[in-house]
N, C-alpha and C positions, 0 to 999 in steps of 0.2 A: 671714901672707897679706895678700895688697895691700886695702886697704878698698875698692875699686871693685870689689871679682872680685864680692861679691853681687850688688852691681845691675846690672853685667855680664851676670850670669847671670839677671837677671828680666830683662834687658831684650832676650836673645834669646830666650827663651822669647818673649815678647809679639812681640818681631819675627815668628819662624817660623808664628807664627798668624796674623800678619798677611799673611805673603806664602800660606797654606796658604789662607785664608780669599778671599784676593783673587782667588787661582787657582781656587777654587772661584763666584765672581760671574764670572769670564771663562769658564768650562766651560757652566756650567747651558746658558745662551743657545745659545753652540754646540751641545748637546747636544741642545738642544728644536729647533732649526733643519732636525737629522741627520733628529729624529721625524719634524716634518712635512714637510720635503723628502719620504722615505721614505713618507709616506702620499699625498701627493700624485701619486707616481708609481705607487701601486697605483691611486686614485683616476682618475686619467688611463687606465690599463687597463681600466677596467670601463668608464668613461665610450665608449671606443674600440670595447669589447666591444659595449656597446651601441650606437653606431654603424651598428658593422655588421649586428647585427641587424635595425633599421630598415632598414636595406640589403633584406636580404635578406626580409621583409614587405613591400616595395615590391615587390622582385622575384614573391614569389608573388602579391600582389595584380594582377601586370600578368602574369600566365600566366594565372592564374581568368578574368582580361577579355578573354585570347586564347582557352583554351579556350570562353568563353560566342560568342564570336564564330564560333569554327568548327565547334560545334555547331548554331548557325544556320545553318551555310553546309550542314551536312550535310543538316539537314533541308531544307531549300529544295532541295539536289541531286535527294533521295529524289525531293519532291513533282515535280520535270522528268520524273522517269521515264516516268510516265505523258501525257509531252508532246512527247516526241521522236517524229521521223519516220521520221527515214533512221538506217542501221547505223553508220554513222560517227558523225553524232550522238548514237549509244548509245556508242559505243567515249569519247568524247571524253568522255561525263558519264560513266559510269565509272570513268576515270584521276583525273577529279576527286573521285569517292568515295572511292576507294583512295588518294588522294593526302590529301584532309580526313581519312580514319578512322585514315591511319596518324600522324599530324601531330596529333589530338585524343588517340590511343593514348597518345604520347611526352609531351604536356603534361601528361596526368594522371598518367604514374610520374612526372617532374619535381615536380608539384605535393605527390605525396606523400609525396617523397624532402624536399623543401623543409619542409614542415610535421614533420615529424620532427626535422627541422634546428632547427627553431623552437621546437620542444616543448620538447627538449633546453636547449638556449642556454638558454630565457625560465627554467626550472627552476633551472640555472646562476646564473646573472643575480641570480634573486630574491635565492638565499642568500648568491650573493655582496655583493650591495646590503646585508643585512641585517648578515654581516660589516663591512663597510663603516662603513655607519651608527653601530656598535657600536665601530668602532675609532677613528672620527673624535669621539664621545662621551666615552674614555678620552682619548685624546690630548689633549681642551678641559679635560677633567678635571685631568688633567697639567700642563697647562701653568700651570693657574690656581697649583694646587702650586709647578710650579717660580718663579712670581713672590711666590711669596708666602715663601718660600725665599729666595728672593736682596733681597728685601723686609729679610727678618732679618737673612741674614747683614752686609748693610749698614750694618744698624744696629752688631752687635756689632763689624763693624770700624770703624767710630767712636769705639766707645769702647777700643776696643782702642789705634786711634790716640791719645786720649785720656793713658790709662794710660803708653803709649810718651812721650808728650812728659813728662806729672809725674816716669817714672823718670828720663830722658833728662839732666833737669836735676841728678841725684845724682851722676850721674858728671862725674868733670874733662874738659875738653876736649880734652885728649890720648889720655885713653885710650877717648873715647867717638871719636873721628877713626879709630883704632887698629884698634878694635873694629868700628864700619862697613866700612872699607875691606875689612878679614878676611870679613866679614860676607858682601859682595859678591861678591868673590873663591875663598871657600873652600865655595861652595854653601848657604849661609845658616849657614854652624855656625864660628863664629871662636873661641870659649871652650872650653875642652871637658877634661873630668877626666883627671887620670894617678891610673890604677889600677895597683898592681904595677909600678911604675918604667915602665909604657907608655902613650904617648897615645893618648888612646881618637878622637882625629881620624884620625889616620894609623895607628895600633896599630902603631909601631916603638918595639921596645926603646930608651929614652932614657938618658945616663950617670947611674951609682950619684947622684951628687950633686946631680942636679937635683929628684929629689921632695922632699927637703931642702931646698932652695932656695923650692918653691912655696908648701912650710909652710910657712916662717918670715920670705923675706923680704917686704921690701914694695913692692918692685919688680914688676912686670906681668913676668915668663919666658915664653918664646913656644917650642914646641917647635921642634929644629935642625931638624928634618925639613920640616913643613908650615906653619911658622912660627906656627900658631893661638896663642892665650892659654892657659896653662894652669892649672887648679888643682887643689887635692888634693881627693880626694872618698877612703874610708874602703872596704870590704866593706859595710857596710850604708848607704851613701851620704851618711855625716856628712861635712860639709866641714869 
C-alpha cells in the first residue's frame, strides 16, 4: 500500500467535517431568518387584526354619538307636540318622529351587531396576542441557541482547519494536488475502499488484478471507472 493512503484517508475524513461543519455555520443563519421572517408575518396579522378592530371601536363609538344625538332629536320632537297649531304641522312633526324612531331603531341593532363583533375579535385578539407573545419569547430563545451553536461550531472548524494543515504537511505534493482535485470534483469523497474487487466510490465491479495491485503496490491506483484513489479495506475494515 502507498504510504500516503493513511493520511490520505485522515485527511478526508477532516476535510468532509469541515465542509459538513461549514455547511452547517451557512444553514443556522438562513434557518433562524425563515423563523423570524415567518413570525414576523403572523406578527403583522394580528398587528392588522388589531387595526381593524380599532377601526371598527371608532366606528361604534361614532354610531353611540349618533344614536345619543337622535335620541335628542326625539325628545325635542315629542316635547313640539304639544306646540304645534295647524294639521300640517302635526303631519310634518310626525314624519320626523317616524323618521328619528326608525333611524335610532337601525343604529341600535347596528350598535349591537357591532359590539358582538367586538366582543368576539377583542377574545380573539387576546389569545392570539398571548400566542404571539409566547412564540416571539421561544423564537429569542432560539436564536440565542442558534448563536451560540454556530459560536461553537466556529470554533471546532478552526481547529478542524488546524489538524487539516499539520496532516496536509504528511502527504507529498502530488498526491495531496491528486487528492484535492478528486476531492472537489467527486463530491467530497476522492479516496475510497475496494471491497470484494468493487469500488465502493462508483461500486463497479473492477479487474481481478487490481485489488492486488492496491495491496501491494506503492503507487497511488485510481479506479478505471470514477478515477477516485483507492485502497484495500478487509470484511472487518482493516486496511
Amino acid at each position: 500500500m502507498n504510504s500516503q493512503i493513511p493520511y490520505l484517508i485522515d485527511l478526508q475524513k477532516i476535510d468532509q467535517e469541515i465542509v459538513r461543519i461549514s455547511a452547517e455555520i451557512e444553514r443556522l443563519p438562513l434557518e433562524l431568518e425563515k423563523l423570524r421572517n415567518e413570525f414576523l408575518k403572523c406578527k403583522e396579522k394580528f398587528n392588522l387584526r388589531e387595526k381593524e378592530l380599532e377601526n371598527i371601536e371608532k366606528d361604534l363609538r361614532s354610531k353611540e354619538r349618533k344614536l345619543s344625538v337622535k335620541n335628542e332629536e326625539f325628545k325635542r320632537y315629542n316635547e313640539q307636540i304639544y306646540k304645534v297649531k295647524t294639521q300640517k304641522e302635526m303631519e310634518a312633526l310626525n314624519n320626523e318622529i317616524l323618521s328619528t324612531k326608525e333611524e335610532i331603531s337601525r343604529l341600535e341593532d347596528k350598535i349591537i351587531e357591532i359590539m358582538e363583533t367586538v366582543e368576539v375579535s377583542s377574545k380573539e385578539l387576546e389569545i392570539e396576542k398571548k400566542i404571539i407573545n409566547k412564540e416571539e419569547q421561544r423564537l429569542n430563545s432560539l436564536e440565542r441557541e442558534y448563536h451560540r451553536d454556530i459560536e461553537e461550531k466556529k470554533k471546532n472548524l478552526q481547529n478542524l482547519k488546524e489538524t487539516q494543515e499539520t496532516t496536509s504537511k504528511k502527504v507529498n505534493q502530488y498526491s495531496l494536488n491528486l487528492y484535492y482535485k478528486l476531492f472537489k470534483s467527486k463530491n467530497n469523497l476522492a479516496i475510497v475502499p475496494v471491497k470484494n474487487n468493487i469500488c465502493q466510490g462508483c461500486f463497479i465491479a473492477l479487474p481481478p488484478q487490481v485489488e492486488n495491485e492496491v495491496k501491494l503496490t506503492s503507487d497511488l491506483i485510481k479506479c478505471e471507472n470514477c478515477v477516485r484513489i483507492l485502497y484495500w479495506e478487509d470484511e472487518d475494515g482493516n486496511k
